[in-house]
C-alpha positions as CSV (number, residue, x, y, z in Angstrom):
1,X,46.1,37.7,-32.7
2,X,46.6,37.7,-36.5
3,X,49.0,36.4,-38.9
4,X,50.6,38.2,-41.6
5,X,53.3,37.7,-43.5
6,X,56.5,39.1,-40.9
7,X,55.0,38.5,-37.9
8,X,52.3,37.6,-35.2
9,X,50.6,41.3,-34.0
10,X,48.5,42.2,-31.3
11,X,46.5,45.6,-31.3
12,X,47.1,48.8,-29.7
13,X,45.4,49.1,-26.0
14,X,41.4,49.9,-26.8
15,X,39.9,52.1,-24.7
16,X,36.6,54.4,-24.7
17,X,36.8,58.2,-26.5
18,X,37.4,60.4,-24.0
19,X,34.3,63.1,-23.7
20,X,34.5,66.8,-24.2
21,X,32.6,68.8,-22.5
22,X,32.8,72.1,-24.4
23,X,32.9,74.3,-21.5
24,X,32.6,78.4,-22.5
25,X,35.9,79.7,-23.7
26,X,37.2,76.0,-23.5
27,X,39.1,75.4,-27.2
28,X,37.1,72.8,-27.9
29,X,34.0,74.8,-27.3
30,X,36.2,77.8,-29.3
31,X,37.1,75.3,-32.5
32,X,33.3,73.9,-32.5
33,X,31.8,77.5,-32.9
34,X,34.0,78.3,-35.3
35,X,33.3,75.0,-37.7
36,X,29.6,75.9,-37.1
37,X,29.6,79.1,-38.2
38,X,31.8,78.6,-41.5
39,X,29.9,75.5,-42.1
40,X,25.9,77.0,-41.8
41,X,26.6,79.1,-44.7
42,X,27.6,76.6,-47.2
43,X,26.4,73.8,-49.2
44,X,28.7,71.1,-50.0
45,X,28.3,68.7,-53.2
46,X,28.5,65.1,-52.4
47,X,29.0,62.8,-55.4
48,X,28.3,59.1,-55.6
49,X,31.5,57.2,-55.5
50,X,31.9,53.8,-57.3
51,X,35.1,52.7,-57.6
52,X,37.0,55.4,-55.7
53,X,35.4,57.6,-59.1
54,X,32.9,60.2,-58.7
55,X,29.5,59.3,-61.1
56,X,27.1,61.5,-62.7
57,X,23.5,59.6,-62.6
58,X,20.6,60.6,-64.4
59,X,19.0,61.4,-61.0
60,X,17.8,64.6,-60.2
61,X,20.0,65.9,-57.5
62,X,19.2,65.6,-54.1
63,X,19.0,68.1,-51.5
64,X,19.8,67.6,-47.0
65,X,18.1,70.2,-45.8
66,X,18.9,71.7,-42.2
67,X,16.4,71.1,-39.4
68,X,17.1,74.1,-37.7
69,X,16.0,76.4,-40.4
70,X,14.7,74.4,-43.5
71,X,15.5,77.0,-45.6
72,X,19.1,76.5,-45.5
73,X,20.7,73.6,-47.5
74,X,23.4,71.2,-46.0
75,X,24.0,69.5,-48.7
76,X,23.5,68.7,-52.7
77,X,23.8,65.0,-53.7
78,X,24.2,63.3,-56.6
79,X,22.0,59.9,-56.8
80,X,22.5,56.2,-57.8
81,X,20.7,55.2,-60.7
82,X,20.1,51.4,-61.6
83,X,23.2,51.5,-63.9
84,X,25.6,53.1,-61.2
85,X,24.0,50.3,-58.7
86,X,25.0,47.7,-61.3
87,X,28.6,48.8,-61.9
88,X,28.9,49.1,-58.0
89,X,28.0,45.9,-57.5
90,X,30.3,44.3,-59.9
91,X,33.2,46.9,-58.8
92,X,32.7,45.7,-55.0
93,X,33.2,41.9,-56.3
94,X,36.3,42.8,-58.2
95,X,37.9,44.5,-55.0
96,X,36.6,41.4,-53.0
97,X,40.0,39.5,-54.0
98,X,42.4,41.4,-52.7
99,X,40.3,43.1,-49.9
100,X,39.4,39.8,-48.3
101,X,43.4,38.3,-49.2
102,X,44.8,41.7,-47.2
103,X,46.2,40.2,-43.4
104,X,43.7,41.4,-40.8
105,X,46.0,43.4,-39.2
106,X,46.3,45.4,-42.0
107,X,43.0,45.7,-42.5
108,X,42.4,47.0,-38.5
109,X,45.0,49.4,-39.2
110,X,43.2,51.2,-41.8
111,X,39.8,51.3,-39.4
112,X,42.2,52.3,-36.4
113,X,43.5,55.1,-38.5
114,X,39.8,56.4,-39.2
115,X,39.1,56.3,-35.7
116,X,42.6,58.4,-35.1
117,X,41.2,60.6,-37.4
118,X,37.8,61.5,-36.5
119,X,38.6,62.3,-33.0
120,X,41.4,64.0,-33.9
121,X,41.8,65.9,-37.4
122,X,38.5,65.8,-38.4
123,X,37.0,66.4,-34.8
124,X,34.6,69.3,-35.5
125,X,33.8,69.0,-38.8
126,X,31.7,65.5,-38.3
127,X,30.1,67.2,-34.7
128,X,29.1,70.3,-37.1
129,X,27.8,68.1,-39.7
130,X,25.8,66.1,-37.5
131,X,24.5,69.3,-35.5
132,X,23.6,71.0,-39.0
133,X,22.3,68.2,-40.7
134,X,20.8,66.2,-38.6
135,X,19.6,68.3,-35.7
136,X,21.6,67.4,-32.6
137,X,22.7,69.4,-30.3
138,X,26.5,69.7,-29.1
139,X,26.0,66.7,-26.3
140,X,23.9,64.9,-28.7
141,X,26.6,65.5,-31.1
142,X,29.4,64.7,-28.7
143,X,28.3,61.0,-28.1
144,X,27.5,59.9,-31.6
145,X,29.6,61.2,-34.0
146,X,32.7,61.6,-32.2
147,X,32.6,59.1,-29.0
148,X,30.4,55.9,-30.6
149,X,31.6,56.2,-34.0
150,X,35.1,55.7,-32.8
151,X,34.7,53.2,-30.4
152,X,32.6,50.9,-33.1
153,X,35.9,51.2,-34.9
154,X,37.9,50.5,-32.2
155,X,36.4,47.7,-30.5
156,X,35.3,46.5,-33.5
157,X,39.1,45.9,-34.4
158,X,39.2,44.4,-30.5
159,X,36.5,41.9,-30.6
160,X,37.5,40.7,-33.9
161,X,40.5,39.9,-33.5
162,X,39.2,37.5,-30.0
163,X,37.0,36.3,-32.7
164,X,40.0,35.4,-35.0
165,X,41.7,34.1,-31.9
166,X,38.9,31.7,-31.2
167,X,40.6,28.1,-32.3
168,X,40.3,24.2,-31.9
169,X,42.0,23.5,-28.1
170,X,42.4,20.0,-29.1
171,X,44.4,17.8,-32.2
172,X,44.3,14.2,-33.2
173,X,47.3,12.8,-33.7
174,X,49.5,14.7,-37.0
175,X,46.8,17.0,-37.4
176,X,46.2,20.9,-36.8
177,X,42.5,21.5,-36.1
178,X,42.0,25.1,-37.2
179,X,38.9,27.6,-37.8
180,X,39.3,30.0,-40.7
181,X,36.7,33.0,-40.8
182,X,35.8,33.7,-44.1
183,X,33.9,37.0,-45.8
184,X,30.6,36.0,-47.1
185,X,30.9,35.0,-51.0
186,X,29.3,38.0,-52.4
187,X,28.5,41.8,-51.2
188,X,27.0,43.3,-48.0
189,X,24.4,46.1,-48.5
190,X,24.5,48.7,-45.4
191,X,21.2,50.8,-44.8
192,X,21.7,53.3,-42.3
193,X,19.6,56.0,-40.7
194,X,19.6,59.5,-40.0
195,X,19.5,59.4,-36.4
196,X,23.2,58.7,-35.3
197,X,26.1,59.2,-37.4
198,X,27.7,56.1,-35.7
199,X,25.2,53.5,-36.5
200,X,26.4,55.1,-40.4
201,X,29.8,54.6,-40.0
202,X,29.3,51.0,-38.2
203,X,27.0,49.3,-40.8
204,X,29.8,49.6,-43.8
205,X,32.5,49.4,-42.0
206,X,32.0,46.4,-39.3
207,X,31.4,43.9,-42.4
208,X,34.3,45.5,-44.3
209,X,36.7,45.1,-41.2
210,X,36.3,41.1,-41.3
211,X,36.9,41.2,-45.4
212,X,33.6,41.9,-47.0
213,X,33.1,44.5,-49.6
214,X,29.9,47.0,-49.2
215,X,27.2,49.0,-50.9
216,X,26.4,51.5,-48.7
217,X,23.6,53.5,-49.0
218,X,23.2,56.5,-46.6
219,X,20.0,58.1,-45.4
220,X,19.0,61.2,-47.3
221,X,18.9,62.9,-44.2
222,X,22.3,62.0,-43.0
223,X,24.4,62.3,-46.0
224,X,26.4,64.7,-45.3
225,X,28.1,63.6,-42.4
226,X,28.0,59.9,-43.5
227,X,30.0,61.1,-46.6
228,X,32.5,62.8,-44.4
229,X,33.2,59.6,-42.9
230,X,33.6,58.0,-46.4
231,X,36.0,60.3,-46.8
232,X,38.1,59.8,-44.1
233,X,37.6,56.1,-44.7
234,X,39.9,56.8,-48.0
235,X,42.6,59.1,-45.8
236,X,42.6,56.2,-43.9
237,X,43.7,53.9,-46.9
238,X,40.6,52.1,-47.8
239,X,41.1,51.0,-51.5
240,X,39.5,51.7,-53.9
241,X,35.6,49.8,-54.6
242,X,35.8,47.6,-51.0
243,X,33.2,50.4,-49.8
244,X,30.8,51.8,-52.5
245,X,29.2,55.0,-51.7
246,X,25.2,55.0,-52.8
247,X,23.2,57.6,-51.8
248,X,19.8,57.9,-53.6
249,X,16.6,56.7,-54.3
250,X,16.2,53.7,-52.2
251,X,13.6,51.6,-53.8
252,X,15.4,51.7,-56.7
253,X,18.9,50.6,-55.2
254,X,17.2,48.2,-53.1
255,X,15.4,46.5,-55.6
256,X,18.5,46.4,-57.8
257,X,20.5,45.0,-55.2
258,X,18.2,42.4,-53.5
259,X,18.3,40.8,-57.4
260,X,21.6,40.1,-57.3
261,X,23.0,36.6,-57.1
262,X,25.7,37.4,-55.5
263,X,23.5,39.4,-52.8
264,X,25.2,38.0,-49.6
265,X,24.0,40.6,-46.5
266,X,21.8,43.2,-44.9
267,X,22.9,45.4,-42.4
268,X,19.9,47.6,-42.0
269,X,18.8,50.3,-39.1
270,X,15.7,52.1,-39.8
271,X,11.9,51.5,-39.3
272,X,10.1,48.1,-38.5
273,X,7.9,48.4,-41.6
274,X,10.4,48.5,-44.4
275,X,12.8,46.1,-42.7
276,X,9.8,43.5,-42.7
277,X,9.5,44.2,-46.3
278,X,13.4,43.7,-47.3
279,X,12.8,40.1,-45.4
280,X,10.3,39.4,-47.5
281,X,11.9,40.3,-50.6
282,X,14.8,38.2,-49.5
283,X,12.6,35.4,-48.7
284,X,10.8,35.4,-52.1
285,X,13.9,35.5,-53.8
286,X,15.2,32.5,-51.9
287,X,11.9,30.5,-53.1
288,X,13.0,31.7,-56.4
289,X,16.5,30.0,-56.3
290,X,18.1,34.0,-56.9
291,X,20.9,33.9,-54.6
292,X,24.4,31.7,-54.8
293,X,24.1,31.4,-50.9
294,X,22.2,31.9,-48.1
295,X,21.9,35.5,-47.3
296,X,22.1,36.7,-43.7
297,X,19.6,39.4,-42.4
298,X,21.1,41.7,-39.6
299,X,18.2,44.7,-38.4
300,X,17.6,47.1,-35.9
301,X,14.1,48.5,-36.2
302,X,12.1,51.1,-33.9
303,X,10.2,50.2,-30.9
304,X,8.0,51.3,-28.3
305,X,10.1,51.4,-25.1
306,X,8.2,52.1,-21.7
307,X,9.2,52.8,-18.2
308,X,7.3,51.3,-15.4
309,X,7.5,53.6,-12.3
310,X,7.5,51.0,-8.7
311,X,5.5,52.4,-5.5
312,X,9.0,52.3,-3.9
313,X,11.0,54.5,-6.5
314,X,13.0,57.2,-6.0
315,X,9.9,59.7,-7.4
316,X,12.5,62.4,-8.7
317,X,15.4,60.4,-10.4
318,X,12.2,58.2,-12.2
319,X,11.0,61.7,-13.0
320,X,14.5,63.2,-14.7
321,X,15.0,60.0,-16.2
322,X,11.9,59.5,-17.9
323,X,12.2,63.0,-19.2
324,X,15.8,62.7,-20.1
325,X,14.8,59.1,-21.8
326,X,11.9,60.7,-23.8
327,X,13.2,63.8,-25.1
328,X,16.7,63.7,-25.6
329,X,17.1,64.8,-29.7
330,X,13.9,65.3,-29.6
331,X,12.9,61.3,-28.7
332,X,14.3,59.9,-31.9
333,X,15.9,57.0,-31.1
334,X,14.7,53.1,-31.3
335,X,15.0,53.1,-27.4
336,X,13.4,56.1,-26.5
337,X,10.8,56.1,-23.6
338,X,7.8,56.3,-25.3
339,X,5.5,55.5,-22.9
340,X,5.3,55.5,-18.6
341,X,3.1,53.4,-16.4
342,X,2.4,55.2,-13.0
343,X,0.5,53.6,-10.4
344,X,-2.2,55.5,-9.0
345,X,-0.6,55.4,-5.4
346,X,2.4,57.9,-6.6
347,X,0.5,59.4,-9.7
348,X,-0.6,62.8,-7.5
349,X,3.2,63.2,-6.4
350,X,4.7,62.0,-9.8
351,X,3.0,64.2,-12.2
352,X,4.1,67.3,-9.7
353,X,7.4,66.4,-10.2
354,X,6.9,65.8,-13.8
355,X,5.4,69.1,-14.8
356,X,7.7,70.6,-12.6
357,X,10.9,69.5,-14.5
358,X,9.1,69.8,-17.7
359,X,9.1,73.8,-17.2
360,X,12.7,73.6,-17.2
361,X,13.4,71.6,-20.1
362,X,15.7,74.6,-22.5
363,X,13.8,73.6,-25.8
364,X,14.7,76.2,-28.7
365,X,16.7,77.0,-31.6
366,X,20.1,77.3,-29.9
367,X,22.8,74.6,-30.2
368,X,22.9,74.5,-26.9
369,X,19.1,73.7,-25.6
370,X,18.2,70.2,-24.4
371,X,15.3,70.0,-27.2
372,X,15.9,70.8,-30.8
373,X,14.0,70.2,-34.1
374,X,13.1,67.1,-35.7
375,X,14.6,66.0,-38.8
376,X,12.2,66.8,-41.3
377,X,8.4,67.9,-42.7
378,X,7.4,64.3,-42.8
379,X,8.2,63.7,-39.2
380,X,7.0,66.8,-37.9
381,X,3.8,66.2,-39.5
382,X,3.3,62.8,-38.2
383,X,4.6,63.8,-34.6
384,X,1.5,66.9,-35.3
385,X,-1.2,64.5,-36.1
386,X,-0.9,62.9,-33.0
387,X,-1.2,65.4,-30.8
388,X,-4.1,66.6,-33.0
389,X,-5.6,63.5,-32.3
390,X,-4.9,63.6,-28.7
391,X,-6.8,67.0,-28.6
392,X,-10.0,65.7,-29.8
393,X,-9.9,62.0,-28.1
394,X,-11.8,62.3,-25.0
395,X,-9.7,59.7,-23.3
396,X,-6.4,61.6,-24.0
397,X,-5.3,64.9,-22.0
398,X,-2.0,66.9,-22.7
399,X,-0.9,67.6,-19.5
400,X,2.5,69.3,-21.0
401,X,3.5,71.2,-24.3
402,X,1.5,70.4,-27.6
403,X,2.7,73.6,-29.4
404,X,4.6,72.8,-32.7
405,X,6.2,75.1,-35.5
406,X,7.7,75.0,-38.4
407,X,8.3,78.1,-39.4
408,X,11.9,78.0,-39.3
409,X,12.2,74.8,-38.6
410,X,10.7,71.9,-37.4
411,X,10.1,72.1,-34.0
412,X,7.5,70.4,-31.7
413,X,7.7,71.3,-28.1
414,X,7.8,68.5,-25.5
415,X,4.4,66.6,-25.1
416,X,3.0,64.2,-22.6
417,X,-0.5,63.0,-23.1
418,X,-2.4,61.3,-20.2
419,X,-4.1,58.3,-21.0
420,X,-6.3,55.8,-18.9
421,X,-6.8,53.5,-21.5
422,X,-3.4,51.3,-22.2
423,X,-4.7,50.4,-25.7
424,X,-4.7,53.9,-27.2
425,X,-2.9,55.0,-30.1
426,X,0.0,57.1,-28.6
427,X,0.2,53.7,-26.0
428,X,0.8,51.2,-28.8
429,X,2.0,53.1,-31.6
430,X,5.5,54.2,-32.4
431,X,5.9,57.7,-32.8
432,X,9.6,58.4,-33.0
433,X,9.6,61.5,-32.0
């Protein structure tokens, strides 16, 4: 519970988002169509917001292309320069009194309302975004933008406010034993990645639930629908500064930003490498007495996941789910399988299976198929060289796909290379893809 001026609140009944399913002819399957196909022929111009104000830079504009056909452009978007970075930063602090002063409950109302919204109102225009832009399909789309964006927001509000409700059980004698939870004296920068729309809308907006004001800078590659959410962050009531909108160049902003005193958080999802690099920027500049406080360091970073198939497993259901684990949008996630051990006992009746179900995987340019393109020329190229380099190792055999194109867009068909030796690159390197 939370205390505000009138009264003593407890919040609304939190449950998951319900799923679609988007059956043919369905209206959800009807209103989806019809958002994609006004939405594929436009651009939309996406400003950098400081302040509630749009701002010119001196930034080339930037361009989100879509996966699906890189000739097409989702968006155009302005970028932060070191000035707008500067006047961001001192904007967030300024919005930090009031923001952080505002009763909780108020505060959950305006997150509860975005929520309302993006299931609701703004429904298909964040799944088309997310399919255009970032190259999901409409399940893909489904359970990201829509189903774990709201329930961050929601349970966010939920497990906050047990958070708040964590107090003292005991008092000396005349005295009230209580546990304030205060924002961090400065400004939170968010860092999110193009992979799930969610994880965007979670990193600014789970700090600035609990009364922290945020620079937020989006991935290049996700802009579009992360800007959407901005938006209906402000519908929502958000004033004006508490959340800064940054996209751009991001050595720039992050070397601007990690050289502020008043520098208080990272909330960061993306790759292993340049997350150990903002740690030891942070680090440095703690030697180097920079900060006012201590600042916390919260990451997510890639990995190598792996499934380890028993002699006593059910062969198929370790078959569809190592598929299913590898290959859904197109294996870009930090927990993808990446790699399977098969003993040798079950390896004749588990690679049937395997290549089996691999014919049937519906990999193509349609919304619909299981495997679509990958986000862009730099991944595609990387996810190339490997299997390149599987071709001409002579411990490495593709037993399945290893055709790529990019034509159109950039798609790489569904690879699985068999290795004997545990210590090869595509056993021990991440991939992402």
């Amino acid at each position: 519970m939370s205390v505000a001026t009138l009264g003593t609140f407890n919040l609304p009944a939190i449950d998951n988002e319900k799923l679609s399913t988007y059956a043919l002819g369905s209206p959800e399957r009807n209103a989806l169509e019809a958002t994609l196909a006004r939405l594929s022929n436009e651009t939309v111009t996406i400003p950098v917001v400081v302040n509630g104000e749009e701002v010119n830079t001196t930034h080339p504009t930037g361009r989100q292309h879509n996966p699906w056909d890189h000739q097409k452009v989702v968006a155009e978007y302005q970028q932060a320069d070191t000035a707008t970075i500067k006047k961001a930063i001192e904007g967030a602090l300024r919005a930090k009194l009031s923001w952080e002063a505002m009763p909780f409950n108020d505060r959950c109302a305006i997150f509860l309302k975005a929520a309302e919204l993006i299931s609701g109102k703004y429904k298909y225009e964040i799944l088309a975004g997310t399919m255009l832009g970032q190259g999901k399909n409409i399940w893909q789309a489904e359970i990201d933008a829509v189903a774990e964006l709201t329930d961050f927001l929601r349970f966010n509000a939920k497990y906050a406010q047990e958070i708040y409700a964590e107090q003292p059980p005991k008092h000396s004698p005349g005295v009230w034993n209580r546990v304030e939870y205060r924002p961090l004296e400065g400004f939170v920068y968010a860092v999110s990645p193009f992979n799930f729309t969610a994880i965007g809308g979670n990193l600014p907006c789970a700090p600035a639930l609990l009364g922290n004001v945020v620079l937020w800078k989006p991935s290049p590659y996700a802009v579009y629908s992360n800007y959407l959410i901005y938006q209906i962050l402000v519908e929502a009531g958000l004033p004006k500064g508490v959340i800064q909108f940054v996209p751009g160049p991001a050595e720039e902003i992050t070397k601007v930003v990690l050289a502020s005193p008043d520098f208080a958080a990272l909330h960061f999802t993306g790759s292993t490498a340049v997350f150990r690099k903002l740690w030891h920027t942070i680090g440095e500049n703690l030697n180097l007495d920079v900060y006012r406080s201590y600042p916390r360091i919260v990451g997510e970073t890639g990995g190598k996941n792996f499934h380890m198939i028993h002699e006593s497993a059910d062969l198929r259901n370790a078959v569809l789910q190592t598929l299913r684990a590898t290959f859904e949008y197109q294996g870009q996630k930090c927990s993808a399988c990446s790699r399977a051990y098969v003993p040798d006992s079950i390896w004749d009746s588990f690679k049937t299976l395997l290549l089996n179900e691999h014919k049937k995987i519906d990999f193509g340019v349609d919304f619909l198929s299981f495997v679509g393109p990958v986000i862009h020329k730099e991944s595609f190229a990387k996810i190339k060289s490997y299997i390149d380099w599987a071709n001409s190792d002579n411990e490495s055999e593709i037993i399945a796909g290893g055709q790529y194109d990019d034509s159109t867009g950039y798609f790489v068909q569904p690879t699985i290379i068999l290795t004997k030796n545990a210590r090869s690159r595509t056993m021990r390197e991440e991939i992402f893809g």
